[in-house]
N, C-alpha and C positions, 0 to 999 in steps of 0.2 A: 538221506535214504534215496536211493536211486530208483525213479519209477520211470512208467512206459506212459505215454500221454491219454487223457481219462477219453475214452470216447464218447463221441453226445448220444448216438445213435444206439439205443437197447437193440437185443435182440429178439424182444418180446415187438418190437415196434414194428420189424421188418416184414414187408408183405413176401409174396412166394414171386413176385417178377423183381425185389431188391438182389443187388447179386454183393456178397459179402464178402471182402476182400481179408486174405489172414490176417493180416492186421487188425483191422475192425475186428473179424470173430475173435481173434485170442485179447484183444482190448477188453471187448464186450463180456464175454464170457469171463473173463477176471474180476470187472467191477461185479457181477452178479455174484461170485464166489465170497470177494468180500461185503457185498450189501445184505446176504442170507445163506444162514448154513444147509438152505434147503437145495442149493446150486451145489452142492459140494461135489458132486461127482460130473460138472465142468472139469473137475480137477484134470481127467483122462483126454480130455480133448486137447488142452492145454498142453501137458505132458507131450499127447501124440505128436502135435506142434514141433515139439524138441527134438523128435528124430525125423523131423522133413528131410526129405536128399536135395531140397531148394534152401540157399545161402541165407534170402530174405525171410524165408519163414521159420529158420532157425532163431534168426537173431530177434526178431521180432517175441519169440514164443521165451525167450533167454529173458526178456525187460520185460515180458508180461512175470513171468517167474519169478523176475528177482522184485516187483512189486508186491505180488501174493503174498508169498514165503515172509519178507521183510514186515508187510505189516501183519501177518500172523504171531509170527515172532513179537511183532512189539505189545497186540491187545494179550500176549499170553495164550492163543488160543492152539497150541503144539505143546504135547506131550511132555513131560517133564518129567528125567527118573531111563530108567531101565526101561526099555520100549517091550513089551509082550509082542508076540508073533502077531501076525495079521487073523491067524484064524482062529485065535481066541477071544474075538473080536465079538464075534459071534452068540448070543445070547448072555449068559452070567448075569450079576444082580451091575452093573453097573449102570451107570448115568448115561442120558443120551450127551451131554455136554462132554463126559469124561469118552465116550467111543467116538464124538467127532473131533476131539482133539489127537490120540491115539490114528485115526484113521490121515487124518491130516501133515500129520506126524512120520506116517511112511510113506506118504507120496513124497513127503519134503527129502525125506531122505533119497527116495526113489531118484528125483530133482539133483540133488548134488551128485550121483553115480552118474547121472547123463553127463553134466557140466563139467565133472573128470573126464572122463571121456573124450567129449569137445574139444581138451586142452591136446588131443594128438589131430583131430580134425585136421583136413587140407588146406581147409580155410581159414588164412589169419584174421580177419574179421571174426571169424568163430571162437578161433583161438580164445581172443582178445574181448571177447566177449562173456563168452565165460572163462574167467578168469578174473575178468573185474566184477561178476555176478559173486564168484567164490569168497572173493576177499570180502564183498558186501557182506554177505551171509557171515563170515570170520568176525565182522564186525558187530552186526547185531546178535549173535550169539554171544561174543563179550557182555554186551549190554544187559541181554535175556538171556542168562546162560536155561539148555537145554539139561542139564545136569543136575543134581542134588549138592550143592557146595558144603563141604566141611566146615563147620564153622571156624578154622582157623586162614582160611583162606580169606584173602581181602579182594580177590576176582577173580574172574572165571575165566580161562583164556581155551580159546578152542584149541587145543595141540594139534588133535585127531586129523579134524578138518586141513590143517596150515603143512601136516605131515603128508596127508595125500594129493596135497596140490606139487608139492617139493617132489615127491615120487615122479612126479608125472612129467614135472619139470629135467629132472635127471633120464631121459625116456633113453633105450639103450637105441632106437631105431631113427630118431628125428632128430636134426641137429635143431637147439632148441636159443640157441641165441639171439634172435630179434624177440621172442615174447618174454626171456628174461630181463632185456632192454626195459621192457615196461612193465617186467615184477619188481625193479630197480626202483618204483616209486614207494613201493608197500616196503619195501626194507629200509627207506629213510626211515620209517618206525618204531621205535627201540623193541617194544615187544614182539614185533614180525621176526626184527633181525634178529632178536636173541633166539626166539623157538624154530626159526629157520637155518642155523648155525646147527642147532642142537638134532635137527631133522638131517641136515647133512650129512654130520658128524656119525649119525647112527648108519645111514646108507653109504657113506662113501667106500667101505670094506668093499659091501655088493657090487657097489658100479666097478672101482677098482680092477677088481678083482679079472673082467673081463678082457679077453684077450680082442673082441671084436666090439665096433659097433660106436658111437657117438657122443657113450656116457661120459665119460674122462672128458670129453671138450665141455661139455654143458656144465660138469660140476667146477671147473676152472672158470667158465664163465661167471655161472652164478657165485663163487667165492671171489672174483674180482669185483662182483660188483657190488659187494658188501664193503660199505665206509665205516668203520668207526670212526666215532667223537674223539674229537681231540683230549677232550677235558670230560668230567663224568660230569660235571655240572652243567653240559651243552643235551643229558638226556631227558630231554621235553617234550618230544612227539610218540606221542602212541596210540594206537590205532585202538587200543578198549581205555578208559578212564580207568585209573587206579591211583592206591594211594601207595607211595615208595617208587621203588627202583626195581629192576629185573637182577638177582643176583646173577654174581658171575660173571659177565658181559667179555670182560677180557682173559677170562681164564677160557672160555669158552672158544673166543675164536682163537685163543693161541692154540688151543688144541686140537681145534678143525684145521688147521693149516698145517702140525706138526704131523696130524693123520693122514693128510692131503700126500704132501713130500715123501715121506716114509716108501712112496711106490714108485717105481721104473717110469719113467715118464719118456714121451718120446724128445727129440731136442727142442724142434717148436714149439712146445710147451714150456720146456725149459727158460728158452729166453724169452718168454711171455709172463713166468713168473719174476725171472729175474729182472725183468724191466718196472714192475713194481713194487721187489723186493723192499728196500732201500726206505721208501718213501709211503709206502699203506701196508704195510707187513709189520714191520719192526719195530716203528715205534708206539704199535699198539701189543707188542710183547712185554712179558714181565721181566722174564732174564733174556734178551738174546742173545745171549752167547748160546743159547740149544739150536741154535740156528750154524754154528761155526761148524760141525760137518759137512751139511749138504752145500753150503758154501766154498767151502775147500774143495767137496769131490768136483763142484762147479767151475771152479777156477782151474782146475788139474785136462778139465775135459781138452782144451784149448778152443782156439777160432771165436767166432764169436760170442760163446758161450764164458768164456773165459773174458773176455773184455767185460760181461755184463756182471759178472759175478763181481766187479772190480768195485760197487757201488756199495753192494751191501757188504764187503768185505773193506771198505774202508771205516763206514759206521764201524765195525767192531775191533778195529785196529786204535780209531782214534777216540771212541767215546765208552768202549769196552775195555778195552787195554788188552786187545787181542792178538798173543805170540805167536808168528808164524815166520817162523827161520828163514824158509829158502821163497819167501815173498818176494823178494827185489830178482831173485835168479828168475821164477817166474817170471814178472812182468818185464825181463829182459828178452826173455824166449817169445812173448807177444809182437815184437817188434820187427815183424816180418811185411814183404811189400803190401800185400790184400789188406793192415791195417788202415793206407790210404785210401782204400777203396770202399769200405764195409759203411754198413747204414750207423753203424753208431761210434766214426770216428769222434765226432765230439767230445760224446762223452767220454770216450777214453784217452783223450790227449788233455783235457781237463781235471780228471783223475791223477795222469802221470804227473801232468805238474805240480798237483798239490804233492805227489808222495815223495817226490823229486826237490822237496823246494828246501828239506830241511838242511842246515850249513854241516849237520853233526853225521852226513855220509863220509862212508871213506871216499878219496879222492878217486882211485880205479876206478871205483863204481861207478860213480860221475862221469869218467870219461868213457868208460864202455858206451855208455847209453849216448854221451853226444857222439862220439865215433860213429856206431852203429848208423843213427838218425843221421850222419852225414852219408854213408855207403849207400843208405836207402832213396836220399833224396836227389840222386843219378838217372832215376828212374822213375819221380814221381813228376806226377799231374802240377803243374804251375800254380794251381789255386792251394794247393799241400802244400808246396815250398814254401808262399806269402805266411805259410803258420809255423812250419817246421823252423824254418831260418831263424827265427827269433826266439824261437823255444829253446834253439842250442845255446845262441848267445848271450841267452837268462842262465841257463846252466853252468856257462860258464864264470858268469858275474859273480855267483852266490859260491860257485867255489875257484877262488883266483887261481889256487896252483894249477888248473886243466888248464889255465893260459898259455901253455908248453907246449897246446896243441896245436897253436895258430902261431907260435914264434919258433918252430923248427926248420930251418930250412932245409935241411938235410933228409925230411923226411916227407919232402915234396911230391918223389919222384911213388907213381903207381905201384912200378917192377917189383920195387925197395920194398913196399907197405909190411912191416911188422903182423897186422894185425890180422886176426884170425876170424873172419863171420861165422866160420863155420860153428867156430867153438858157443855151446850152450852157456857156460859158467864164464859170468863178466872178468872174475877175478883170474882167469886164463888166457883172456885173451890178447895182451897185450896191447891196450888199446892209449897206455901212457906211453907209450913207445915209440907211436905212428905221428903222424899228423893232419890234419881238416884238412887235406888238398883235396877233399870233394866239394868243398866250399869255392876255393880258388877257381876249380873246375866251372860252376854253376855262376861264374862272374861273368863268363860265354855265351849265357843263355839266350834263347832266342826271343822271352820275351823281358823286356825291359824291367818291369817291375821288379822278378826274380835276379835278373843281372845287379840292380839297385838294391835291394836286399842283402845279396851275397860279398857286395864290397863290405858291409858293415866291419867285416872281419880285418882289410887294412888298416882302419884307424884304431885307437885305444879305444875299447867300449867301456861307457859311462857307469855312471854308479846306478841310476836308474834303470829298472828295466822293462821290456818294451811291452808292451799291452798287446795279449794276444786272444782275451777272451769274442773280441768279435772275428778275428779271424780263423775262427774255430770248425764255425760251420760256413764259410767263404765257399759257393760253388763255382764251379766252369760260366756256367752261364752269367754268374753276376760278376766274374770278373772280365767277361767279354762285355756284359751291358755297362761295364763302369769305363772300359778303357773308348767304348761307341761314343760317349757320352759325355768322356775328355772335353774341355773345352781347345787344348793346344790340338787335339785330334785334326786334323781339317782333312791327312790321305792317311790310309793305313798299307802299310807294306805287307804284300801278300807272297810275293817272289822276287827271288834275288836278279833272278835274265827272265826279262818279260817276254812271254811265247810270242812268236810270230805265224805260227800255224797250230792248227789244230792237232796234239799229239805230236810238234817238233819244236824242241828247243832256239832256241837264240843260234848254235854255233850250227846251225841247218843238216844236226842229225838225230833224224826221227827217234822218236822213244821206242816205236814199234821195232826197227830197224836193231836198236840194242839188244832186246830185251826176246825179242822175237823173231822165229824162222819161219818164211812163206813159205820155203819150199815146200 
């Protein structure tokens, strides 16, 4: 139970020259609150506390509050039942025990309306404060439920409360993702995360719905940051004591996320979901194949969105047995220069090679794709080549008949080439026809390693084939830190005629002079 530190100093004790610091007062006047119900109307002082326009006398009056409240809650001494108005408070045959608990009772309430509030505050110290006051309160409310329980109920779980924190969280006006970051602790909880799901699920229409404003990122955030368990036998943490299980668990988030999707999303969202598709989506689904539309519309979009979509779209190819005809035509059409360039070439040359590996392609197929990745690699970045080169002559290993593309002579020549880039459909393009002299080409290159690479193709290629999982994410830099670091390195050749002036070459005519008129 989180408390605020007891202070020694009463406020009966202070003379008129003590000068009493909010701390002290909201301290002091706390312990009087719980030492005698005759301080009870401290309660407003305390309260007042809570809307200071100062940082520290917020946070202060939040750990005086959330000690009150927690140990009222725990001796019982708050209202239990259907709360009557405040101003029927007022005379009737009741008890003075039953009107200070009643009275107690809607300041507490009073208390939680502030600390919703606070969670839009400018101040993330505030934020954050209440917000872990809220969840305190979620928690001994479990404990002491505030309610009349049915007797078929085995506990009491605050919904109400855990709903209008999740409101406040989803706020249409504040982007809310550093203090979901640390509502990410209270949803390691099975019972947070289930009634938080369920809280979602009921508001995500409303936020959706919005043409403007911040909600759509904050409910993506907080639905990423929701884990489920691997195993239902790993649900062991929850925030109120019970006995059993929370039903539902996975039908629930399959359906916060089928409700999620269901909406126009913008594309950065897109591939924010699809970067965790694959791997915290699906295999906490029951059927995913109700996931194979918005994967397909995903994979149709192109560019990056379509590389990503390639993750969860293999899950359901090879562990769904999921048919989709013109799959290979697509990820032939990916195969454009900006795929050497984009932030998740990895993963997507990783992908191709798994889908690429099977011997039971037709041979055309096979050779469009290494064709293609030869026409591309004219024009890519040196540390692409050390991955690509090898990738073609795995492709060709697993299917021997494309070997026709590196023993043709005749189809050496550029002018000659058969083969059609233009063309979208592999099996159009004529790519049996042609041959690698983009490879022969790249035996030229300027830096050695790529030149060393691209001879591969003179000799017979082995049955083994060549390991390209670390060259996958190989960048510029580390391949210039590797060749610095050479131990043959001793000079590195930087120009072919070493300048003798500043802006003029070796044969003593100026660059400027070429290139430029003084007149």
């Amino acid at each position: 139970m989180a408390a605020s530190r007891r202070c020694n100093v009463s406020s009966e004790n202070l003379t008129v020259n003590d000068v009493k610091t909010p701390k002290i007062d909201i301290n002091g006047k706390v312990d009087l609150i719980i030492q005698s119900k005759k301080h009870a109307n401290d309660v407003f002082d305390v309260l007042e506390y809570l809307q200071s326009e100062k940082e520290k006398n917020v946070v202060c009056a939040i750990d005086g509050c959330t000690k009150l409240f927690s140990t009222l809650l725990e001796r019982g001494e708050l209202y239990v039942g259907q709360l009557p108005k405040e101003e029927l408070l007022i005379g009737g045959d009741r008890s003075a025990d039953e009107k200070y608990c009643m009275f107690m009772r809607h300041r507490y309430n009073g208390c939680l309306e502030l600390l919703l509030e606070h969670i839009s505050h400018e101040s993330y110290q505030i934020k954050e404060s209440a917000l872990c006051a809220l969840m305190q309160f979620a928690s001994m409310e479990g404990k002491f439920p505030l309610q009349d329980l049915d007797w078929s109920e085995h506990y009491s779980f605050p919904r109400e409360l855990i709903q209008a924190v999740v409101e406040r969280l989803l706020s249409q006006e504040e982007d809310m993702a550093l203090l979901i970051s640390r509502f990410q602790e209270y949803l390691d909880m099975e019972d947070v995360r289930y009634y938080v799901m369920s809280s979602v699920r009921e508001n995500v229409g409303r936020v959706m719905d919005k043409t403007k404003g911040v909600s759509p990122n904050n409910v993506f955030t907080l639905l990423s940051n929701i884990n489920m368990p691997s195993q239902e036998s790993e649900l062991t943490n929850y925030l109120v004591k019970q006995e059993g299980q929370p039903a539902e668990h996975k039908r629930t988030f399959e359906r916060l996320w089928l409700g999620f999707l269901k909406y126009k999303l913008p594309s950065s969202m897109y591939k924010k979901v699809l970067v965790i598709l694959h791997d915290s989506i699906l295999p906490h689904i029951s059927n995913p194949t109700v996931m194979i539309d918005f994967l397909t519309a995903a994979y149709d979009v192109g560019g990056a969105i379509s590389l990503l979509a390639l993750n969860g779209l293999f899950v359901l190819i090879h562990q769904h047995n999921l048919d989709y005809p013109d799959f290979y035509k697509k990820l032939y059409s990916l195969l454009e220069p900006s795929v050497f360039h984009v932030k998740y070439r990895a993963r997507f040359f990783h992908l191709a090679n798994l889908f690429l590996s099977s011997t039971h392609l037709p041979v055309y197929l096979v050779a469009a794709f290494a064709k293609r990745l030869s026409r591309l690699a004219l024009t890519a970045p040196p540390a692409v080549l050390l991955m690509v080169l090898p990738f073609i002559c795995n492709l060709i290993r697993r299917h021997p008949a494309c070997r026709v593309l590196i023993h043709r002579p005749s189809g050496a020549d550029a002018c000659d080439d058969p083969y059609l880039m233009e063309e979208e459909d592999p099996s159009q393009c004529h790519a049996l026809e042609s041959s690698l002299w983009e490879i022969q080409t790249l035996q030229k290159h300027y830096h050695p390693d790529v030149a060393t690479a691209a001879m591969a193709i003179n000799k017979p290629l082995s049955q083994q084939e060549d390991a390209i999982s670390e060259l996958l994410e190989l960048s510029t830099y580390e391949l210039m830190e590797r060749d610095l670091k050479h131990k043959q390195s001793k000079t590195v050749p930087l120009e072919f005629d070493p300048a003798t002036q500043l802006l003029q070459g070796s044969g003593g005519v100026g660059v400027l002079g070429l290139n430029f008129s003084l007149e």
